[in-house]
Every structure is written in structure tokens, then in C-alpha cells.
N, C-alpha and C positions, 0 to 999 in steps of 0.2 A: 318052207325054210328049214334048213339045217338044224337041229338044235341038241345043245353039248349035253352028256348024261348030267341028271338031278338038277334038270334047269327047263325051264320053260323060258323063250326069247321075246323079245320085241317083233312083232307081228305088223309093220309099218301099216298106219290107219285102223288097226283092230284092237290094242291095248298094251299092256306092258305086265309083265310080270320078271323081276329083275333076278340073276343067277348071280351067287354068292361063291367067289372063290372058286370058281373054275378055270382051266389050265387053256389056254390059247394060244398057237402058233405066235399070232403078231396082236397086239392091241394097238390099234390106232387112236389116237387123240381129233379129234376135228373132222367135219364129216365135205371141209370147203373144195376150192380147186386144189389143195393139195394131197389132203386125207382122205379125199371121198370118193376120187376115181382110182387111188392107190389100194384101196381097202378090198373093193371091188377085183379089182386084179387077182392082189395077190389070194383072195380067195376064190377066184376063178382058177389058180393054178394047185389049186387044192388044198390049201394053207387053210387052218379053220381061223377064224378072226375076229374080234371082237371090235366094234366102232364104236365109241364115245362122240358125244356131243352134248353140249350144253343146253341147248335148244329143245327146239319142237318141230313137230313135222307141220308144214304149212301147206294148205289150201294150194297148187300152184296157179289154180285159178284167179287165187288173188293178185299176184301179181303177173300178170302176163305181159302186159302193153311195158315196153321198155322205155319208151320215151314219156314216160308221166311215172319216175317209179317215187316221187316225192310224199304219198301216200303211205306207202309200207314202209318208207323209213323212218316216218314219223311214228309208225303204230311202233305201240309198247311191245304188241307179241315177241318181235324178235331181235330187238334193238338194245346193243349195250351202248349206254351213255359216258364215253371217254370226254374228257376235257385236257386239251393239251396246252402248253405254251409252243408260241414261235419262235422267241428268242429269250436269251439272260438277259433285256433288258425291260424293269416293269415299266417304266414311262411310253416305251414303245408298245408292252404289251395293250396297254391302256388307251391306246388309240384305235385298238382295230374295234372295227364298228359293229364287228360281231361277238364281242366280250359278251360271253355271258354270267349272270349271277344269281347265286340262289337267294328268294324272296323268304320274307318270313313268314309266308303263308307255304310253302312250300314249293310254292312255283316256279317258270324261270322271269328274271327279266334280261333281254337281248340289247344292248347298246352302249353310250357313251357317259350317261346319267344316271346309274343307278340309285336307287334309294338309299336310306343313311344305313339300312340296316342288312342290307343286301351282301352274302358271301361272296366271293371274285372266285369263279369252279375255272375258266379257261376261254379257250375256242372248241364248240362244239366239233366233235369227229366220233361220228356212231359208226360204230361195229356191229355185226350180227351172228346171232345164235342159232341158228336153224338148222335145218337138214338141207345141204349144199350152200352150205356158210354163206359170205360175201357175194359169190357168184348167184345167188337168187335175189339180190338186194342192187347189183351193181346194174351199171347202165350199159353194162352187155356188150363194150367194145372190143372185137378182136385184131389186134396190130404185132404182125411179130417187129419183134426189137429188132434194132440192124445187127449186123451180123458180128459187127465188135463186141456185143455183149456175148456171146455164147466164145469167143475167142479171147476173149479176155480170161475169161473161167478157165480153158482149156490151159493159156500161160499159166495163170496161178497157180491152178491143180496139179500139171503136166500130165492131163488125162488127156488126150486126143480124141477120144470119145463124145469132149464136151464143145469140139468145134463147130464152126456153121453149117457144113457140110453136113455134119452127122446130127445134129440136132433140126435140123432142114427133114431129115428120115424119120422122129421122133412126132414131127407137128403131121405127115403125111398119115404116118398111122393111127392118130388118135383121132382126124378128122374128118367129116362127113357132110364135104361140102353138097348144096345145095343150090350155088351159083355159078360154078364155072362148068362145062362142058365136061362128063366123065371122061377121067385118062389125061385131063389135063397136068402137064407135067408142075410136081413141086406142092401137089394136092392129093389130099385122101377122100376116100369114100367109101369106106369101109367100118371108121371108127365110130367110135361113143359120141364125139361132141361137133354136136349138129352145127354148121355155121349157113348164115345164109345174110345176102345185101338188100338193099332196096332198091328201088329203080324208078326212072325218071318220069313214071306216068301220067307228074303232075305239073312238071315242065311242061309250058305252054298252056293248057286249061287256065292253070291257076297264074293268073297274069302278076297279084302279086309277089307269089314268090318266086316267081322266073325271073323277075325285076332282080331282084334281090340275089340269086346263083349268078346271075349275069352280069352283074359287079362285080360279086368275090371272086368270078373267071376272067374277068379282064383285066380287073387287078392283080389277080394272080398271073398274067400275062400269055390270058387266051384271048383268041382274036377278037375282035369285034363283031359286032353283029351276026355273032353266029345262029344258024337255022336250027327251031326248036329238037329237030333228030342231033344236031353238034353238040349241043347242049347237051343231053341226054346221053350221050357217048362216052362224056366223061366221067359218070357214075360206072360204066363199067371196066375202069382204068383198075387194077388188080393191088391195091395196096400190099397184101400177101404174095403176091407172084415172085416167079422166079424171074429174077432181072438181074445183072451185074450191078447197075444201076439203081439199082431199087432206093435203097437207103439216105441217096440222094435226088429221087425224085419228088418235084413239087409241084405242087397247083392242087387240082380238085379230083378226090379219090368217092367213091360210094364206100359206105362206113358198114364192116361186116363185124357182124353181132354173133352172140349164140345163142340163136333161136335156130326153129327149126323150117319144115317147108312152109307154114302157115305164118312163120314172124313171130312166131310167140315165146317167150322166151323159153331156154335150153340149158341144165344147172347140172354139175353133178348129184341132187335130188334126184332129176329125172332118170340117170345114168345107175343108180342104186335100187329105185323103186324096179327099176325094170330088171333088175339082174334078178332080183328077187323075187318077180314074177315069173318069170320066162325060167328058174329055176327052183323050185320049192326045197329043192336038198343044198341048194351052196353056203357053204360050210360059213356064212358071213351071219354076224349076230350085230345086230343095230340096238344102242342102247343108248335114246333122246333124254332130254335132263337129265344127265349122268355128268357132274363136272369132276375131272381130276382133282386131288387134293393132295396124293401124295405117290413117291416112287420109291419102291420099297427095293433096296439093295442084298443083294445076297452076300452074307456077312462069311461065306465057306468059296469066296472066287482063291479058284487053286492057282494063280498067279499074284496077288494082289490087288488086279484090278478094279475097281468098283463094277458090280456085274449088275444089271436090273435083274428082277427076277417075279415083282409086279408091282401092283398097284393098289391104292385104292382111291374110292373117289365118293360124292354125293350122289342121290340122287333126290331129285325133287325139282319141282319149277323157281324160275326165278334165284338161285341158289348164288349167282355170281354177285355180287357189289354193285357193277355198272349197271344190271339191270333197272331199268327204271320201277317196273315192279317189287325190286327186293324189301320182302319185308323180315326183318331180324327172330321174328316168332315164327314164320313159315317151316313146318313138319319136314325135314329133310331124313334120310336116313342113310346107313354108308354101306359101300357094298367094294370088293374086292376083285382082283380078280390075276392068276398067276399067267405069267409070258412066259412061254417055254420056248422063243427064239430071240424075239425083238418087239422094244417097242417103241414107237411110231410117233414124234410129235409134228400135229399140225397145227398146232392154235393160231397160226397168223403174227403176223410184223411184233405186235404187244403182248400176247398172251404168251407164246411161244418162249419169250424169254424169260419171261416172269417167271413158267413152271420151272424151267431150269434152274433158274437164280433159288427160288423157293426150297431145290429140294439139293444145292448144293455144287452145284456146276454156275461158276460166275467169276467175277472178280473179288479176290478173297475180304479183299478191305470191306466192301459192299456185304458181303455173307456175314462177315464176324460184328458188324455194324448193327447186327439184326439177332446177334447169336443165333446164323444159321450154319452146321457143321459143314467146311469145308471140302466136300468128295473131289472136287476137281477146280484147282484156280483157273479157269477161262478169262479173259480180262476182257476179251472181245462182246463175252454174251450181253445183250443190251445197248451195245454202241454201234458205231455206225449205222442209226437209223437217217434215211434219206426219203425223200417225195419229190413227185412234179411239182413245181409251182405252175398255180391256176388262177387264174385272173381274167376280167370281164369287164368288156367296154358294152355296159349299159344305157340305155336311151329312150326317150320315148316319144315315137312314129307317131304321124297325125293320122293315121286311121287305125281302128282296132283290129288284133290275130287274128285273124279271121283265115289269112292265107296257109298255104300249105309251103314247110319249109324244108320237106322232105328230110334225109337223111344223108350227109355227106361230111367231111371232111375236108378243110386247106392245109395240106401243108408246106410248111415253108421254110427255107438256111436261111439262118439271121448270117451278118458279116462276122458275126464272134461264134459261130456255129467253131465246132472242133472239127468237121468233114461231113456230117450226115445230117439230115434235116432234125430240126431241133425245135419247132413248135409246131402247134397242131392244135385249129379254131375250128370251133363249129359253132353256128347260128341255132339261138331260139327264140321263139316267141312267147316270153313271160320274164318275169324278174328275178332271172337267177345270176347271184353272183356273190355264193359259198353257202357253205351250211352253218346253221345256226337251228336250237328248236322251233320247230314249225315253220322251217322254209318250205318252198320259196318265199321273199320278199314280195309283198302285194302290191305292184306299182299301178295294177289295174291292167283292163285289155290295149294298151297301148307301150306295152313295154315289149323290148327289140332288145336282146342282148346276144354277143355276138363274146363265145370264150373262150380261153385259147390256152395251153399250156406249155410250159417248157418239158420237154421230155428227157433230157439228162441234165438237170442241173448240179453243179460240182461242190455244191456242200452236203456232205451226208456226213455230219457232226453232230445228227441226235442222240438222242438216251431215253431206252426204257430202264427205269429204274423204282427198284421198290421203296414201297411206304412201311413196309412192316414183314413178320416173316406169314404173316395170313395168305394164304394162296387163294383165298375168293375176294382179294380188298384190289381193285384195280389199283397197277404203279402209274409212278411220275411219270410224264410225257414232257421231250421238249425236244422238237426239229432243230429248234436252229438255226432255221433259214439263213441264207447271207453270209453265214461264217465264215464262207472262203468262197472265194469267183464273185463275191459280190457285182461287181464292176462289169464284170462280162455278163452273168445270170440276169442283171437290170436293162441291161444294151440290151440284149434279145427279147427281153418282156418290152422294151419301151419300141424296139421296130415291130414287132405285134401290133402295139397299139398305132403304130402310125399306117401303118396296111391299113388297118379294119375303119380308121380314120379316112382313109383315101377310098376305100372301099366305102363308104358309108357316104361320103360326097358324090361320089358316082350313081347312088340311089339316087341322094336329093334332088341331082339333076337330073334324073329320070322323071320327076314330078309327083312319082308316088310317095315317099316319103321324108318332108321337113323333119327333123330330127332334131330333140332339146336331149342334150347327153347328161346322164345323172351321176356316171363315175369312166374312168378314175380321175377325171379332172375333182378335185376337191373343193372348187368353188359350185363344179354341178352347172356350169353354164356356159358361156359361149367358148369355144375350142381358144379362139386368139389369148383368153385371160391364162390359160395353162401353160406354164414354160416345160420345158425338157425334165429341171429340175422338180418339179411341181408335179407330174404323173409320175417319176421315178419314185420319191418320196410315199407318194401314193399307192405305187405299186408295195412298194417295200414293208407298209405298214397291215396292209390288205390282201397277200395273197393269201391264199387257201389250198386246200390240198384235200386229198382220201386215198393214197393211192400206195401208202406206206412200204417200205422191204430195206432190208438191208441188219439188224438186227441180230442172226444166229451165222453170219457169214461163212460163207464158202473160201477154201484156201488150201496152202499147204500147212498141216497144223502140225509139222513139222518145223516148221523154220517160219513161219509167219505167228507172233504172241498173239494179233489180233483173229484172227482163224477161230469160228467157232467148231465147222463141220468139216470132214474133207473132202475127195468129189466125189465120195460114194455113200455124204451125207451123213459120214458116222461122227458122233460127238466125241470132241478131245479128251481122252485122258478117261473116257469109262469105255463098258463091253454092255453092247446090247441095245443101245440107244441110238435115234438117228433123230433127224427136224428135215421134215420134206413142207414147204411154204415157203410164201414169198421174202421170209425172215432171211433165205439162203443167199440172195444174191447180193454179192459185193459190191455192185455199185446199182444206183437206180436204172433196170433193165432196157431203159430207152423207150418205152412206151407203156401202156395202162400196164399192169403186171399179171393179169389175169390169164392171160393166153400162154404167159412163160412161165408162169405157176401151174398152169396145164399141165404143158409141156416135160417140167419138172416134175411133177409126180408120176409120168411113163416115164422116165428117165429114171426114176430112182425105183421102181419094179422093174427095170432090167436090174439095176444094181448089186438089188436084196434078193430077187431069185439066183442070181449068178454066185454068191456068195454062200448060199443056204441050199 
């Protein structure tokens, strides 16, 4: 590895010895899909670089299998503990059944009862600190957004650049598929980020779960009776392909992941450790438990602008607040370090804003609330936070998961759809239906749950907002949910639930599985006692989310007050600062956000190389 005069670096897997105030082309903040394939880059292009993260390098052993990652998010290693609200209202907050509260032994307790003496923290939503942020934590799905989402950005900005067409060019190059035919058009194979599907090998052996595909396709309006190869045909329907069509196509797609030829998962981790193998001189310095704390202004910008000119930050484990492990005596120590181009924030949907609002870029009333010196009024930083809503028709099958339920996706246009398919169910077999500590929910081996989410829902009316001017106290959270499209957003979660309902009688009468439903009917019992009213309600009180962005938004920060970034990701009203993360995108991207937080961080290395 590279490494700067009168410093010795981070040696991923060998130790750490941390450099003091040394001069860096670019400092990146975040090592996720947005910081940690950009970092890479731009010190492939010769740029020397320094990568921050809060975390640690993890095992990738540990988490490999993507469809069981409920384990590593529970573990304390890499998990910050956010607790949010869902709405301004506590009586409603106070219904959701995943309240959690802290005990006075320290512990949590998760539900509708708590003890007299128990704290009310929120609804659980873990974050992660590691090397290849979220993307080593998440469950791995790759869906590009329909094509409105990158033309939407291109009107705001009036960048042409950030249309379909040309960001279509962006997912080609970064990607390295493993499932479609090389050459195949509207796909890469040549990039970093390894993608690959499943496939149907267990259609037909496994008689259970063919029962089960063979519903959700026929209810999704595939033929009847189709022959175990029909079945299996439809796993390799191209969710990512290029089709005019696409964005409105529905029924049953194979669900493509980023893992690699073997299935195992594929993170920007992997994408870094290996730059840095395969080169021992690139000019990139990785530097794990390192949390930012402060952004240091150069007080001689010969224009007046607020100019960065560096940083400093902590290092030490456990250093952030969320952390479950943070303890207030643990040995931290500070280390600095100067950016002689640009520096880089990737901290994700919450953190992202936070550093900003912290060091002076926000909404002035919010900054002077906290006596924190105002360098930049941004009004927008912090707002517009949006998510999927997620929700889960739970049940439990008279025989035990034994069966194989492979890996796929339904998607579906509800009648309130705006033009492009707007939910997206997948089956499993266990008790999932939202996070809380120590999910999943133990219904035992006979729980079926079948989840679905809306993927552009129309209220993105949240707030990250701070508790103090401390830049390691995690801020206030609050979605929001339902603030606006109510009406329409509940229509399409309640035809969800009548699919997976009609889908789920289509098993019964298969003979293999009698089914007693545990949610979202809130009596938990026979489908007839649920009205329309009655699951909507339910829905409303109980959906869930992880899937955060919206936050540091993208705009003309010209003529738009709420604009955090513009399209080449530069922050309003200072020099030298960008936010490349899922924070950037103006409205929720139309699918998991992982793939167009890829996406976005080679987008914004052409930007920063084009510039510099």
C-alpha cells in the first residue's frame, strides 16, 4: 500500500498505526456504496486518499449467506442502534408492536407493555459501521429504479448527463454480471460489482415450495398448470434488462444480488481489499474506527467562500453514541488530517446530515438552536428524508420450513400506481415482519410470511434533526410516514395484501398448506372478521422500513431553497465539499437504494475527476 511521508497507514487485516495531519488529495468520509467504491477510484486515477470509517474490518466470512443476514445485525460488532419515530403522533406511535424501550437493567424491552420504569427509545432501525458500510449488512437486492428516477434528477439539475440513457452507461460499467450471457446488451462485465441470480433448481424436487411459486404465478396471472421447465423460466425474466417496458413489467422475476459466481455476498469491502491487494502502491489510505468530528474551514478563502481545508476526527472503537458497545470512558484519541482538493461525505441517509448540520451547513434557526456558527443556511439539509413502506402478511402453515423457497420476486401496479410497478413481495419462511432487537420474531417452524413493499411512496416529509451540537450523539429521527398520499400509499399496501390473500388460498387449496394468519388482520384470526378498514389501520400503524435517502438532496441549488447538493454533488454555498450517498436522491429512487447509491458514486468520479 501506498503510504504518505511521516506516516505509517492502515494495513487492512494487519494493524493500524494512524498518521497525523497529513495532506490528501480527497478525504472520504464512509467506506458504504457510496464512499467506498468512489475512494477507490478516484485513487486509482492517482489521487492520493484517505478513507474514514467508523467501523471495522469484518470477517467476510461472517456474513456470506444473504438470505439469513439476521445474525450480523444483531451482533454489536458493527451495528449502530438508531431509534426513530414514524409519525408526530405519540398515541399512534404507541401502537406499533415493535416499540421498543429501554429497561432499567439496561436492556431492551420490545412491545405494547412495557414496565413502569422502562424509557420509550423508538422503532428499531440499525445502521452499520464497517468496511463496505450497509452494503455488507443488507440483503443484497439489485433493482435499478425505473427510469423516471434518473430523469427526474436530469429536469431538476438540467444535467443531461443524469438521464436514463446515460446512467443505463454508468450501471453497464460498474457491473460484472454473472448471469446473463456476456455481450448481453444493457450489462457490464467488466466492473467491480459482482451481480449474480438464482435459479430454479429446486422447482419441482422440492414439492413444497413449487406449491407455493405456483400460486404467486398464477396469481400473478401465469398460466396454469405450467410444466416444472415453465416454472423455472420465469426466474430468468431480466428485472435489470433492457426493455422499453420494463418499469411496467409484472409478475415473477429472479431476484439478482451482489454476490458473486459462488452466491456469496459482494460489498464495496471486497472491492477495496482487493484494490489494495492487486496494488501495494495505490495511493488509498484506509483508516477503521476513525469517526469524523470536525471540518476545519480555511479562514484565508480569497473569495469569501467557506473553503474546507480539513478535518479532524477520533479514533478509537465504539467512538459513535449509537453504538451499542459505546462506553463514555473508552481511550479515544484525535488525529487530523489536511485535503488539498476535496472532501468527500458519505455517512448515509442520517449521519450525512448530521456532519453537516454539526459543522455549520443546515438550517440556520436549527444551527443557532444549538449555538452552532452558521457557514452556510441550507434549509433543505436534514429534510426530506423518505423510505419504502414494508409490510408483511404473516401466517402459520400446518407443516414446518422445511421447504426450499428459493429466491425471487412479485411484482406488481396497484390501480393507484403513478405508471410503473410500485410493489415488490417476496416469500419466507420464518417470522419476519420488521426489525426490532433480536428479530426475527420466533413464531416457531411453521411461520410463512410473504413481504412486500411499496417502492415510491409520496411522502418524504422526514427529519434528521440534531439533539445537541456533539457530532458523536446520534440525531432525531422521524419519517413520517402518511404525511401526504396517505389515501393512495394505503390503496396499494391494502391490494398487496389482497394478492398475497388470493395467493395464499390458492396454496390452501393445493392441500399443502391450511394457513391461521397472525398479521395484519389485528384480530390474528380468520380473514372474514378483517374489514378493508381493519388491515388499512393496521397497515398504517405497523409498517416498517430500512431503506432511508432523501436527506442531503439533489437540485438546482440555484433556484431551488430546498437543494442540498447540485448534480455534480457540490454542497451549497461552500468550496470543496460534496455528499455522494443515498442522502442525494430527491425523491425515494423507486427501488432498494443500493444499486443507485452504486450507481451514484461512479457518477460522481466522473464528476470530481472532470472538475479537478
Amino acid at each position: 500500500m501506498w503510504t504518505p511521508k511521516s506516516s505509517v497507514s492502515l494495513v487492512l487485516g494487519l494493524g493500524v498505526v494512524y498518521a497525523a495531519a497529513q495532506e490528501y488529495d480527497y478525504v472520504v468520509v464512509g467506506s458504504g456504496p457510496g464512499g467506498g467504491p468512489l475512494a477507490v477510484d478516484l485513487a486509482k486515477a492517482g489521487n492520493s486518499v484517505l478513507l474514514l470509517d467508523s467501523g471495522v474490518e469484518i470477517n467476510p466470512n461472517s456474513n456470506r449467506d444473504i438470505w439469513f443476514p439476521w445474525p450480523s445485525v444483531n451482533d454489536g460488532a458493527g451495528r449502530w442502534d438508531f431509534f426513530v419515530k414514524n409519525s408526530d403522533d405519540p398515541e399512534r406511535e404507541l401502537k406499533n408492536k415493535h416499540m421498543t424501550w429501554r429497561t432499567a437493567d439496561g436492556g431492551f424491552y420490545v412491545g405494547l407493555d412495557p414496565p413502569e420504569d422502562a424509557e420509550q427509545l423508538g422503532v428499531w432501525y440499525p445502521r452499520f459501521a464497517a468496511l463496505g458500510g450497509g452494503a455488507f449488512f443488507d440483503d443484497a437486492v439489485l433493482e435499478l429504479p425505473p427510469d423516471s428516477t434518473w430523469d427526474t434528477i436530469a429536469d431538476a439539475t438540467g444535467d443531461d448527463s443524469w438521464s436514463a440513457a446515460e446512467m443505463r452507461k454508468v450501471f453497464e460499467e460498474i457491473e460484472k454480471s454473472h448471469y446473463v450471457k456476456a455481450g448481453t446488451e444493457g450489462h457490464g462485465f467488466d466492473g467491480w460489482l459482482e451481480t449474480n441470480r438464482g435459479y430454479g433448481s429446486w422447482i419441482g424436487p422440492d414439492v413444497g415450495g413449487t406449491t407455493v411459486f405456483r400460486a404467486l404465478s398464477e396469481q400473478a396471472g401465469g398460466k396454469a398448470n405450467m410444466t416444472t421447465d415453465e416454472l423455472r423460466n420465469q426466474l430468468t425474466r431480466d428485472i435489470n434488462g433492457i426493455d422499453e417496458d420494463r418499469d411496467q413489467a409484472t409478475g415473477i422475476f429472479g431476484l439478482v444480488t451482489h454476490t458473486d459466481v459462488g452466491a456469496v455476498r459482494w460489498s464495496p469491502a471486497n472491492y477495496i481489499s482487493n484494490a489494495l491487494k492487486d496494488n501495494p502502491d495505490l495511493p488509498l489510505t484506509v483508516e477503521l474506527e476513525s469517526t469524523l468530528t470536525e471540518i476545519v474551514w480555511d479562514p484565508l478563502s480569497l473569495d469569501g467562500t467557506p473553503t474546507v481545508s480539513g478535518v479532524n476526527y477520533v479514533v478509537g472503537p465504539n467512538a459513535y453514541k449509537a453504538h451499542p458497545r459505546y462506553n463514555a470512558g473508552s481511550n479515544t484519541t484525535t488525529a487530523s488530517a489536511y485535503v488539498g482538493k476535496e472532501l468527500i461525505i458519505a455517512g448515509g441517509v442520517f449521519n450525512s446530515p448530521q456532519i453537516l448540520k454539526v459543522n455549520g451547513i443546515g438550517p440556520a434557526d436549527e444551527l443557532e438552536k444549538h449555538n452552532i456558527t452558521v457557514v452556510s443556511d441550507v434549509p433543505g439539509v436534514g429534510a426530506n428524508l423518505g423510505d419504502n413502506y414494508e409490510a408483511t402478511v404473516l401466517s402459520l402453515a400446518n407443516t414446518t420450513a422445511t421447504y426450499d423457497l428459493g429466491s425471487y420476486t412479485i411484482q406488481l401496479k396497484t390501480s393507484v400506481s403513478d405508471g410503473d410497478r410500485d410493489i415488490t413481495i417476496w416469500p419466507a419462511r420464518l417470522g419476519f415482519d420488521g426489525y426490532f432487537p433480536g428479530y426475527p420474531a420466533d413464531h416457531g417452524q411453521n411461520a410463512f410470511s410473504l413481504a412486500f413493499a411499496v417502492k415510491n411512496p409520496h411522502s418524504s416529509n422526514g427529519t434528521v434533526t440534531l439533539r445537541s451540537a456533539d457530532p458523536l450523539e446520534p440525531p432525531e429521527i422521524n419519517f413520517r410516514f402518511f404525511a401526504e398520499g396517505e389515501e393512495q400509499d394505503l390503496q396499494a399496501m391494502y391490494e398487496a395484501v389482497e394478492f398475497i390473500e388470493k395467493a395464499k388460498a390458492r396454496i390452501t387449496q393445493s392441500g399443502f398448506l391450511p394457513i391461521k394468519e397472525i398479521s395484519p388482520c389485528p384480530t390474528g384470526g380468520d380473514d372474514d372478521d378483517c374489514t378493508e378498514e381493519d388491515i388499512k389501520e393496521s397497515l398504517k400503524t405497523q409498517t416498517w422500513s430500512r431503506h432511508g435517502t432523501g436527506t442531503c438532496a439533489m437540485g438546482d441549488t440555484d433556484k431551488d431553497p430546498m437543494a442540498v447538493v447540485d448534480g455534480n454533488f457540490r454542497v451549497k454555498g461552500v468550496d470543496r465539499l460534496r455528499v455522494v450517498d443515498a442522502s442525494v436522491f430527491p425523491k425515494q429512487p423507486g427501488s432498494y437504494p443500493v444499486l443507485p447509491t452504486f450507481m451514484v458514486s461512479k457518477k460522481a468520479v466522473k464528476a470530481i475527476l472532470g472538475e479537478n
